[in-house]
N, C-alpha and C positions, 0 to 999 in steps of 0.2 A: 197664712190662714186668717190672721186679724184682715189683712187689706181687703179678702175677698168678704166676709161677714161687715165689715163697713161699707162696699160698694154693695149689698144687697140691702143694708139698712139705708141707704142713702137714694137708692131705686124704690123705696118703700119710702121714704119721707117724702120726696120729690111728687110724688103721686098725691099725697094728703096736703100738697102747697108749703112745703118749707121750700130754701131755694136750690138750687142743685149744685155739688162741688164736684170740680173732676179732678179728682185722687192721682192720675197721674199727672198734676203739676203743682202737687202741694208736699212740700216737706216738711217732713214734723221732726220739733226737737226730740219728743218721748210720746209718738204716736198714742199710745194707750191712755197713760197717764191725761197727756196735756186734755184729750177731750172730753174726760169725763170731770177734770178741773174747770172748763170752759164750762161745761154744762151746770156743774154745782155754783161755780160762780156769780151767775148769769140767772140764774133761779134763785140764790140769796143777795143779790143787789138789788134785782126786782121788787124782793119783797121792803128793801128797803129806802128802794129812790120814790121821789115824787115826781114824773114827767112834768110837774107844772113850774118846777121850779129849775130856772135858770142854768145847762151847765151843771147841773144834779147829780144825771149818772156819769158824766164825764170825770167828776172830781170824786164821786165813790168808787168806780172804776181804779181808778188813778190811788185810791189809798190802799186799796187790799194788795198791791205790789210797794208798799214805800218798805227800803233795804234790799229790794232785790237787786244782781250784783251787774253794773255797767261791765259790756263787753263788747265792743265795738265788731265790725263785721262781719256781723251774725245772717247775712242777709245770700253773703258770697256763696258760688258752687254753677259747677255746670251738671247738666241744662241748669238755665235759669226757671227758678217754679219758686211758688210762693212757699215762703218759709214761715212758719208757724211755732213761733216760740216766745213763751211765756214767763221763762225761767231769766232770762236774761235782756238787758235792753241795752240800747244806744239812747242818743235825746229824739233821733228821728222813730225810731221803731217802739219805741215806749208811749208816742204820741196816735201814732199810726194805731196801735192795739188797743188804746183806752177810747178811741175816735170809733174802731170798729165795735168794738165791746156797746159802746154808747148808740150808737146808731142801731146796734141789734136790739137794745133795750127800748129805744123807742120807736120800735116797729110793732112791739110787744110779744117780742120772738125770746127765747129761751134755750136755742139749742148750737153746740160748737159748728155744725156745720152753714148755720145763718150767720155765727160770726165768721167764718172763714169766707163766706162771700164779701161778707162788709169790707174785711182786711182785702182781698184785692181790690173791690172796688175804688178803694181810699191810695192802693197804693202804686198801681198798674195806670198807666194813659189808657181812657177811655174802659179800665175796668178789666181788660183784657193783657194778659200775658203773652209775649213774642218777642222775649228774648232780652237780654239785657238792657237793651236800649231803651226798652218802652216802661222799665221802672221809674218813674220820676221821682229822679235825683233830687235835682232842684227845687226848693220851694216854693219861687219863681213858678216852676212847672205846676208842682203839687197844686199850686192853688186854683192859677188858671183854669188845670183840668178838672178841680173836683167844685172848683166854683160853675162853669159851664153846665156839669152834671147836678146842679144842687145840693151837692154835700154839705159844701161851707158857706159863709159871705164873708167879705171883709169888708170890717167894720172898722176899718182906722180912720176912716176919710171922716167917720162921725164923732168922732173926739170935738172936745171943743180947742184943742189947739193939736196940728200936725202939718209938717212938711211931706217934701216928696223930693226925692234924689233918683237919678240918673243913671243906669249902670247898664256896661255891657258884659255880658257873663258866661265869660268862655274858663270858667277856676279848672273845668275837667279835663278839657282837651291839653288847659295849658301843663297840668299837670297830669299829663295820662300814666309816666312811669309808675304814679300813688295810686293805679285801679290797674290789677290787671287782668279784669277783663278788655280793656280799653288796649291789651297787646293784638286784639283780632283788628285788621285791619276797618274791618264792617262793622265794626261796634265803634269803633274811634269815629268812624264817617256816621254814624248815625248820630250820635252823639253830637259830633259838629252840626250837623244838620237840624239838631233841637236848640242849641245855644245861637243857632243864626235865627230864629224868632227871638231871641232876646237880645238883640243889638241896639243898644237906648233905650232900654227897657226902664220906663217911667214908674215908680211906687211910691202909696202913703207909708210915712212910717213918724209915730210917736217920738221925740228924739228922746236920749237920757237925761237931759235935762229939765225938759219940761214934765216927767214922771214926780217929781216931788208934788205938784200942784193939788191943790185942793178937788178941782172942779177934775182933773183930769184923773183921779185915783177914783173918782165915782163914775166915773164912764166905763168902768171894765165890769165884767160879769165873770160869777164863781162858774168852773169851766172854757174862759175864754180857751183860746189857743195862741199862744203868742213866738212868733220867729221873731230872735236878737238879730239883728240887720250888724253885717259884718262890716268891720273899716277896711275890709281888702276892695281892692278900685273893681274885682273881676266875678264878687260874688255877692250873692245879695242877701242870702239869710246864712248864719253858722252856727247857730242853736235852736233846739224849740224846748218848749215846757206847757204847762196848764196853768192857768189863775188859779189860787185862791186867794176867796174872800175871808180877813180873821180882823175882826174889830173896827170892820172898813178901810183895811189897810190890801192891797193888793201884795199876795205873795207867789210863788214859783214853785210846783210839784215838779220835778227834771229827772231824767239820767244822769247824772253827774258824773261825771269824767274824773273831776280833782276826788271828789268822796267814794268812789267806786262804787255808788249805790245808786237807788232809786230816791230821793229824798224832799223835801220841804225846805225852800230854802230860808235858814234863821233869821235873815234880812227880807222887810221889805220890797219890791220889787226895784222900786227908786234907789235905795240905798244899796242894791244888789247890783244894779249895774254902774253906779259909783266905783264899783269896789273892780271891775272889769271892762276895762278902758278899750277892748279891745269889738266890744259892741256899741253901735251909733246909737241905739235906739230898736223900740219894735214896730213889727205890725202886729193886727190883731185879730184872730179870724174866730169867727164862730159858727157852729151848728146850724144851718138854713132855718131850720124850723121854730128857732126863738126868737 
């Protein structure tokens, strides 16, 4: 009864210009609940962001979930359909929700179903769902495709000091036993077939090192988005989080894995990845329209 009372509310939005969702490929954590959370959310951040300011709604976005509870593979299920859940994050799906949240706030849209387009958009190749393959995995991917579309830009290359490293990035295939969707033979071959565009796959990225620097902690902006660049030879990003900005110190809103939460990290960003030897460095993507 709800499903059919939201695809007539949603034939009636579609008509007055909101944008149109199709219901049978969106999975909701708690259907009911999460849209009229989406909705209240989304109407009180508004009243509280300033679109002129930098990265804004992305990191108020980003606070009205800090403690919510890190759950990894929240994303998995056949068919593949976009999944809609608010209650729960990974570092990728926590970025992806605050990204689409933000993007619907500066369209000057207010309603769950404009966010649930933003969230495919951000998070499907080319926007469109077809099946497990066309999720972009990879960051690699993600950015490519949602830089193409105007989502994001990346902005590493404008630091005043960064390198670029080299990588070919086959992590999935090489490890397909750890996804099993990747057991269907045609999901594994498509797959390979997205990792063979990234064979020398050239990127900027910030190292850990140079993050202490003066000149280089005032290059970031509150809201960035920044991928930890992993020290595996076969993968190129293995975290994400959000800037913020606290005293001109650049800090880390995350899913945190080790905290089980949503959180702020109590270090600096320099001093955060001191502590986590296991990332080389970031890149740094922002919002097109800043």
């Amino acid at each position: 009864m709800l499903r059919k009372l939201l695809l007539l509310l949603i034939s009636a939005v579609s008509a007055s210009g909101a944008y149109a969702v199709d219901l049978s490929k969106v999975r909701f954590h708690d259907e009911k609940n999460d849209t009229t959370r989406i909705n209240n959310l989304l109407i009180d951040i508004k009243q509280k962001g300033d679109s002129r300011l930098p990265g804004k709604y992305l990191v108020l976005c980003g606070r009205e979930f800090l403690g919510a509870p890190y759950v990894a593979a929240t994303l998995e299920g056949e068919p593949e359909r976009l999944t809609v859940n608010i209650d729960e994050f990974d570092c990728v799906t926590f970025v992806e929700n605050m990204l689409a949240m933000a993007l619907t706030l500066d369209e000057g849209r207010s309603s769950w179903r404009d966010f649930v387009y933003n969230l495919q958009r951000v998070r499907y190749r080319d926007g469109e769902i077809d099946g497990y393959p066309s999720r972009l995995h990879y960051v690699c991917d993600w950015a490519v495709d949602n830089m193409y579309r105007g989502v994001v830009k990346d902005v590493t290359n404008t630091f005043d000091r960064y390198n670029t490293i080299t990588r070919t990035i086959d992590f999935m295939s090489a490890n397909a036993s750890k996804y099993p969707a990747l057991a269907d033979s045609a999901n594994l071959a498509r797959i390979m077939n997205t990792e063979s565009g990234y064979r020398s796959y050239k990127f900027p990225y910030v190292k850990s090192i140079d993050l202490p620097r003066k000149e280089i902690k005032a290059n970031f902006r509150n809201g960035d988005i920044v991928g930890f660049v992993s020290t595996l030879k076969n993968l190129d990003v293995a975290h994400m989080g959000i800037i913020v900005i606290e005293a001109g110190e650049p800090y880390v809103m995350h899913a945190s894995s080790s905290e089980g939460k949503v959180v702020t990290t109590k270090l600096p960003l320099a001093e955060f990845m001191k502590k986590n030897r296991q990332f080389a460095g970031v890149r740094v993507f922002r919002i097109n329209n800043r």
